[in-house]
N, CA, C and O atoms as a printed pandas DataFrame, in Angstrom:
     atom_number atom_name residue_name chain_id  residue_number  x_coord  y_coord  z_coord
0              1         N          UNK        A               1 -147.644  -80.631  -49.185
1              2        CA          UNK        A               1 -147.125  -81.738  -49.943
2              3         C          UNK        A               1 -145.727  -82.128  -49.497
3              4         O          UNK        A               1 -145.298  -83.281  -49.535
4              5         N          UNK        A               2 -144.988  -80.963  -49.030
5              6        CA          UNK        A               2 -143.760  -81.494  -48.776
6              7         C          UNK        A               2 -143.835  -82.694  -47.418
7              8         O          UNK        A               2 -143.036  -83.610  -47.224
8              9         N          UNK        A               3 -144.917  -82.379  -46.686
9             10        CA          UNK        A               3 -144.897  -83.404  -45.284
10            11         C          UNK        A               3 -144.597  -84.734  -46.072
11            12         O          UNK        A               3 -143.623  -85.440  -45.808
12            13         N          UNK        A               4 -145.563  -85.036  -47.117
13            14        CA          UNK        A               4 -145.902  -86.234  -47.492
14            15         C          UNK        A               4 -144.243  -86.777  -48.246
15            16         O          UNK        A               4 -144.044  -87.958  -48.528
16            17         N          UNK        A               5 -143.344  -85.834  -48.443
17            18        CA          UNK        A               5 -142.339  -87.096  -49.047
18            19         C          UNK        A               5 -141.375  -87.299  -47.424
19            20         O          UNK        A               5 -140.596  -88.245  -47.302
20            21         N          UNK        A               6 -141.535  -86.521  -46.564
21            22        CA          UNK        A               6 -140.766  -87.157  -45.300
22            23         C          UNK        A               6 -141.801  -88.222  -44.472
23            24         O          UNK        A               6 -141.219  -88.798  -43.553
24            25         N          UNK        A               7 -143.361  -88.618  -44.650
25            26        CA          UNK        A               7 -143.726  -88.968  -44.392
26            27         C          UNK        A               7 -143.516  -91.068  -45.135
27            28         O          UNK        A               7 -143.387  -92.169  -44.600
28            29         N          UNK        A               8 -143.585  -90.653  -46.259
29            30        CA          UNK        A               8 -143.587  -91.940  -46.898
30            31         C          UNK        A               8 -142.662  -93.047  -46.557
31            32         O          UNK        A               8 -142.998  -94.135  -46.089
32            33         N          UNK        A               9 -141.413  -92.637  -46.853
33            34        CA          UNK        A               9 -140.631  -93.142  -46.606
34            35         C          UNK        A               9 -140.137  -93.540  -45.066
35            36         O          UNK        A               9 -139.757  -94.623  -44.620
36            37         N          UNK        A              10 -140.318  -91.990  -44.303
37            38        CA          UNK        A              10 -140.539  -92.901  -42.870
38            39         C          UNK        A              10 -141.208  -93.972  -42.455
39            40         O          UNK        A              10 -141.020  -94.651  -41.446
40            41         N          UNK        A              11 -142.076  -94.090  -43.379
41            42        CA          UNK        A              11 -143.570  -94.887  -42.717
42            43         C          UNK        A              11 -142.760  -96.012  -43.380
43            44         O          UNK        A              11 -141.986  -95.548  -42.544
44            45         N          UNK        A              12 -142.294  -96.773  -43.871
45            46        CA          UNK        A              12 -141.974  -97.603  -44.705
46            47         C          UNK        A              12 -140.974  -97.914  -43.620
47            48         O          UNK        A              12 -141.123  -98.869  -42.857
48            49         N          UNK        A              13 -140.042  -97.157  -43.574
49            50        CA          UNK        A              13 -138.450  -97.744  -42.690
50            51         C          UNK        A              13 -139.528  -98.068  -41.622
51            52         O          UNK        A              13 -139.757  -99.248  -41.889
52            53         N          UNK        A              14 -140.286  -97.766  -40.634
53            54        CA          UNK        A              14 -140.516  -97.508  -39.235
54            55         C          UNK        A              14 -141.348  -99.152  -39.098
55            56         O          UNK        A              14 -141.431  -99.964  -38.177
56            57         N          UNK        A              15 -141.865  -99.122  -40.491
57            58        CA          UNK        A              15 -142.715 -100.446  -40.620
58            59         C          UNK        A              15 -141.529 -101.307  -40.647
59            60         O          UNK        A              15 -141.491 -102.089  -39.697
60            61         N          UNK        A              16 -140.483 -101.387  -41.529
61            62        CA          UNK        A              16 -139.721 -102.269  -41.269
62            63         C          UNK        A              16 -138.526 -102.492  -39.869
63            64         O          UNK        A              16 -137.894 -103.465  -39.459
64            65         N          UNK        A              17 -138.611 -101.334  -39.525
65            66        CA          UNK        A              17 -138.151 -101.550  -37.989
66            67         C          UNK        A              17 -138.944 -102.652  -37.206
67            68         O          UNK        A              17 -138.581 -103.772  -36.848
68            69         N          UNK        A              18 -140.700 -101.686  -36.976
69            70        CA          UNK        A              18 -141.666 -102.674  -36.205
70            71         C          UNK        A              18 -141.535 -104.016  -36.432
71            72         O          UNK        A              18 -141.139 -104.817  -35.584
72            73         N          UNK        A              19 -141.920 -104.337  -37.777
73            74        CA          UNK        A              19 -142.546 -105.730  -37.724
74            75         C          UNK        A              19 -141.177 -106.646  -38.335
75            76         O          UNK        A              19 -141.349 -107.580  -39.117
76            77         N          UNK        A              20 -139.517 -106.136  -37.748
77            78        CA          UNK        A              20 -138.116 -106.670  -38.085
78            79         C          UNK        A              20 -138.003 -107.460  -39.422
79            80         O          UNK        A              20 -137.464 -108.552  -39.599
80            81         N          UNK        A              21 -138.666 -106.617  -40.368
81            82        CA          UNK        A              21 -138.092 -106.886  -41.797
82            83         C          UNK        A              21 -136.692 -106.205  -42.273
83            84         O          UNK        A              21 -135.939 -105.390  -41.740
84            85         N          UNK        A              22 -136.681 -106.774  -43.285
85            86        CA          UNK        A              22 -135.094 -106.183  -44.384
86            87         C          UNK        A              22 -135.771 -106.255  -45.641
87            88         O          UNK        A              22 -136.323 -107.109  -46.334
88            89         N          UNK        A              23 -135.455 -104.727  -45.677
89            90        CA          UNK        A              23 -135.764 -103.671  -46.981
90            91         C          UNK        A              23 -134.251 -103.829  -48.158
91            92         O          UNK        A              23 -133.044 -103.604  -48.069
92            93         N          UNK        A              24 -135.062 -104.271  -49.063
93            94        CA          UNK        A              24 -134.104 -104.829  -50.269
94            95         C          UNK        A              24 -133.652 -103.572  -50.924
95            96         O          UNK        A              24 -134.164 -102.504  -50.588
96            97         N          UNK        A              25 -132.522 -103.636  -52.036
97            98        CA          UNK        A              25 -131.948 -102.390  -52.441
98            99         C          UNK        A              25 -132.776 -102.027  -53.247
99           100         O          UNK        A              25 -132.514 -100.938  -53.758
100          101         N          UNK        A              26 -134.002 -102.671  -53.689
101          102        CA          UNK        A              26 -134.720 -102.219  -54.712
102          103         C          UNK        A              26 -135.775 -101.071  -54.523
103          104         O          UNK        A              26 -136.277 -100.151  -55.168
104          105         N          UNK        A              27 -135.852 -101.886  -52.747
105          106        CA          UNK        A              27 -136.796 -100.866  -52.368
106          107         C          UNK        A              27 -136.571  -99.476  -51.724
107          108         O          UNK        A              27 -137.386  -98.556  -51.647
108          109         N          UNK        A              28 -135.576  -99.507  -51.376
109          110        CA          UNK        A              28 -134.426  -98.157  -50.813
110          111         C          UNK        A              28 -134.741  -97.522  -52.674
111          112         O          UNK        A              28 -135.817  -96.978  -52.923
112          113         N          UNK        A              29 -134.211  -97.612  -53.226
113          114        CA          UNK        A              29 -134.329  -97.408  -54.737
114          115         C          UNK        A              29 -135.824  -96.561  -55.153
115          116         O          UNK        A              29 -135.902  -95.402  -55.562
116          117         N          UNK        A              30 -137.048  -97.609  -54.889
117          118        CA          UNK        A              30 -138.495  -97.066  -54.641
118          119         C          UNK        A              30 -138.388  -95.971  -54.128
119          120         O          UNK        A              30 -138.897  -94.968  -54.630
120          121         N          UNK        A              31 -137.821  -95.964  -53.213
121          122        CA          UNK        A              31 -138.610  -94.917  -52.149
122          123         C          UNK        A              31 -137.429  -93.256  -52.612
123          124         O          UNK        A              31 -137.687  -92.056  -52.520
124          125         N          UNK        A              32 -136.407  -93.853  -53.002
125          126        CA          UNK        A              32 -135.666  -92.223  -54.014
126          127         C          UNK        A              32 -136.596  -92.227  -54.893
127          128         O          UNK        A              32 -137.162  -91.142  -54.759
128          129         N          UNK        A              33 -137.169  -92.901  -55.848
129          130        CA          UNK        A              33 -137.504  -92.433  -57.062
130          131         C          UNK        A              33 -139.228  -91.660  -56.430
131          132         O          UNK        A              33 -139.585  -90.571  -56.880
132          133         N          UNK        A              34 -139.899  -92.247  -55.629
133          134        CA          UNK        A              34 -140.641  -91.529  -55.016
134          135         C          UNK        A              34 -140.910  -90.376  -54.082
135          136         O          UNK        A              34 -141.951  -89.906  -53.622
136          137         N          UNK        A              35 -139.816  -90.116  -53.971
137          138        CA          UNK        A              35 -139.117  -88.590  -53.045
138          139         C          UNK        A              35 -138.673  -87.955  -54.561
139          140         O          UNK        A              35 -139.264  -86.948  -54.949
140          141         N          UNK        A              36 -137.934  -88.386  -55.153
141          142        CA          UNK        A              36 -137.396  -86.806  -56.592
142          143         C          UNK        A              36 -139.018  -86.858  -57.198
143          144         O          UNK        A              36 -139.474  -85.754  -57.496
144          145         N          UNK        A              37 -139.834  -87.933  -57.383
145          146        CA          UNK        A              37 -141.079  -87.748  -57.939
146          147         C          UNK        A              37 -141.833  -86.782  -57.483
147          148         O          UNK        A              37 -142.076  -85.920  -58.327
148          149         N          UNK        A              38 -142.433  -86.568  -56.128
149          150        CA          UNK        A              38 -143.195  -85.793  -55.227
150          151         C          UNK        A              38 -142.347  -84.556  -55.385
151          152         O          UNK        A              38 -143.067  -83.559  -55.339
152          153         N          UNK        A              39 -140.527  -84.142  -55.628
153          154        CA          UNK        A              39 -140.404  -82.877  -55.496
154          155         C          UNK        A              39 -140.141  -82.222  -56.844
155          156         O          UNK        A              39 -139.720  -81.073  -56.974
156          157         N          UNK        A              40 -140.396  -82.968  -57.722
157          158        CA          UNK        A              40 -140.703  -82.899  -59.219
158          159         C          UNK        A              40 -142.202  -81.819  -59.782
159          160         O          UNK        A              40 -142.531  -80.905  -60.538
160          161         N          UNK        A              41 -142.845  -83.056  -58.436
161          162        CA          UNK        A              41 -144.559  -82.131  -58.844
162          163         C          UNK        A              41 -144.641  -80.644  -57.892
163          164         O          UNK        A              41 -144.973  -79.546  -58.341
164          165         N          UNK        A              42 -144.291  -80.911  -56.647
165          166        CA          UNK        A              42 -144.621  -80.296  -55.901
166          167         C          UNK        A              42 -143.750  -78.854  -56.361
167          168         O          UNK        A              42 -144.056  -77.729  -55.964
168          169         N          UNK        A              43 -142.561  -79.176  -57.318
169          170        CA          UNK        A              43 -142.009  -78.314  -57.492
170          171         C          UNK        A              43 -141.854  -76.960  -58.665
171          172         O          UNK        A              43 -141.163  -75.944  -58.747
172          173         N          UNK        A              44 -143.074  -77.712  -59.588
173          174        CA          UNK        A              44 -143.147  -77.107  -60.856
174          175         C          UNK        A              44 -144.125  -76.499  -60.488
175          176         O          UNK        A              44 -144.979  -76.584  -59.606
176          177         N          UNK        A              45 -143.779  -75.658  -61.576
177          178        CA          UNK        A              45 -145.195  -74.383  -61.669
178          179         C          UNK        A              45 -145.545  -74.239  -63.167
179          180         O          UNK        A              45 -144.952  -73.859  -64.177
180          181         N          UNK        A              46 -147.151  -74.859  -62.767
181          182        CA          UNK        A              46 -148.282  -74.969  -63.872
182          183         C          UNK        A              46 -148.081  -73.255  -64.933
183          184         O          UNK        A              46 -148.111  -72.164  -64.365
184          185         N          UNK        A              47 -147.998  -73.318  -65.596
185          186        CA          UNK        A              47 -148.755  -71.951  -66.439
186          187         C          UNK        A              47 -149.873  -72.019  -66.784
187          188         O          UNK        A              47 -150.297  -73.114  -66.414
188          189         N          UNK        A              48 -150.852  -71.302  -67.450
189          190        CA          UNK        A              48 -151.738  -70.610  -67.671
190          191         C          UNK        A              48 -152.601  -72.138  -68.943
191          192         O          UNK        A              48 -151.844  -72.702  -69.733
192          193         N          UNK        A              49 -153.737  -72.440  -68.906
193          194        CA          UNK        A              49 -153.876  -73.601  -69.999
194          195         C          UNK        A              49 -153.934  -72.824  -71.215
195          196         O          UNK        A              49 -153.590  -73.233  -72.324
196          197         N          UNK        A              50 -154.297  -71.913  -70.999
197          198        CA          UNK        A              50 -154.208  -70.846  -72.699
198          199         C          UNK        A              50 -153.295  -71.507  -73.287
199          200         O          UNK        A              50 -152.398  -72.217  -72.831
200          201         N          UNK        A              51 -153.715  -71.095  -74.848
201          202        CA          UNK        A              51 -152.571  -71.559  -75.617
202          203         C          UNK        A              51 -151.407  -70.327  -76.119
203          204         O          UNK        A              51 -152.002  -69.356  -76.584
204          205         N          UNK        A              52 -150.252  -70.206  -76.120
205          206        CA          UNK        A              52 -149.419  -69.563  -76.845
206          207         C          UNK        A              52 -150.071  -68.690  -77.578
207          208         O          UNK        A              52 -151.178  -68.931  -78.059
208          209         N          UNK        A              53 -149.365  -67.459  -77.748
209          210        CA          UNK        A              53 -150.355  -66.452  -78.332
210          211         C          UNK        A              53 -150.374  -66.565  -80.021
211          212         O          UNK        A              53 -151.270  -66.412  -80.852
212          213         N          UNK        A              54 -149.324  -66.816  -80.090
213          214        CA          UNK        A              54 -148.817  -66.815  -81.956
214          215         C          UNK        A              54 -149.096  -68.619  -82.470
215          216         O          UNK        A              54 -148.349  -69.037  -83.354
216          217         N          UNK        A              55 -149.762  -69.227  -82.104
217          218        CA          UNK        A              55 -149.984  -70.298  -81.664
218          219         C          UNK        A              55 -151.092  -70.604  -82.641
219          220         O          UNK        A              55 -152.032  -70.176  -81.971
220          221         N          UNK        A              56 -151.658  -71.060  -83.795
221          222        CA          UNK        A              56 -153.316  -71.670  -83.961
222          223         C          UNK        A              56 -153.395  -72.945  -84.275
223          224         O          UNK        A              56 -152.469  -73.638  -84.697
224          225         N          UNK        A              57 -154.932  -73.407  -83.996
225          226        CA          UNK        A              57 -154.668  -75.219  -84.480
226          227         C          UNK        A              57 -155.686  -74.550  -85.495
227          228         O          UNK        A              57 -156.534  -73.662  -85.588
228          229         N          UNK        A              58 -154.777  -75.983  -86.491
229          230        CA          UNK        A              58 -155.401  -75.978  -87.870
230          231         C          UNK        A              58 -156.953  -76.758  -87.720
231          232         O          UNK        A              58 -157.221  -77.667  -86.935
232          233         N          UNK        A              59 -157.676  -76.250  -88.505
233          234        CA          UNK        A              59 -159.096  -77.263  -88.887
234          235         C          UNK        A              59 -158.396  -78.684  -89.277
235          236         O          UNK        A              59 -157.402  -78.787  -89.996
236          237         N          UNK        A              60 -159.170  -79.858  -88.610
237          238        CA          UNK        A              60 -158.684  -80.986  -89.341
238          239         C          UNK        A              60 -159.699  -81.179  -90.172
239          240         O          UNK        A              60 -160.760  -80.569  -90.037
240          241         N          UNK        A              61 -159.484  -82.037  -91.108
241          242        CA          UNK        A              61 -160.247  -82.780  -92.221
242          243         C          UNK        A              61 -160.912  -84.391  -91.897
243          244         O          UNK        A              61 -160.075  -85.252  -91.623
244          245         N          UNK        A              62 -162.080  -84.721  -91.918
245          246        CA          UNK        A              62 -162.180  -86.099  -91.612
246          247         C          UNK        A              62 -161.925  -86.714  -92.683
247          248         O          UNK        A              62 -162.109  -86.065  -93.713
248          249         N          UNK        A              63 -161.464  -88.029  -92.810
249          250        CA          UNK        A              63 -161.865  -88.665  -94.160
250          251         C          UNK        A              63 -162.932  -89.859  -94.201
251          252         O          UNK        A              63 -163.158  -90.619  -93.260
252          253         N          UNK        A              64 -163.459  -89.885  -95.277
253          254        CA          UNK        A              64 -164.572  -90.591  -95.162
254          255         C          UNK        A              64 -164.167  -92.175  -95.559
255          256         O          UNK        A              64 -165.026  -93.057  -95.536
């Protein structure tokens, strides 16, 4: 996963090199919030789906 946030953003500048566009500040902007995003996920660690041990769900009630 980590390839993919040096990948993205390269691919983006390299496109705007090729085909001599200008990348707006918004999109410089995009492409941080999509690099801390990817090392956000890539960076957490899932626990267990169990629930908490001291933990119970109550019965709900329907109402009619």
């Amino acid at each position: 996963m980590k390839l993919v946030v040096a990948v993205i953003p390269g691919a983006v500048s390299l496109g705007a090199v090729v085909l001599g566009e200008h990348l707006r500040p918004e999109e410089y902007l995009g492409m941080a919030a999509v690099i801390c995003a990817v090392a956000l996920v890539t960076s957490s660690q899932m626990k267990s789906g169990r629930p908490a041990a001291g933990i119970e769900a109550a019965p709900v009630e329907h109402e009619a």
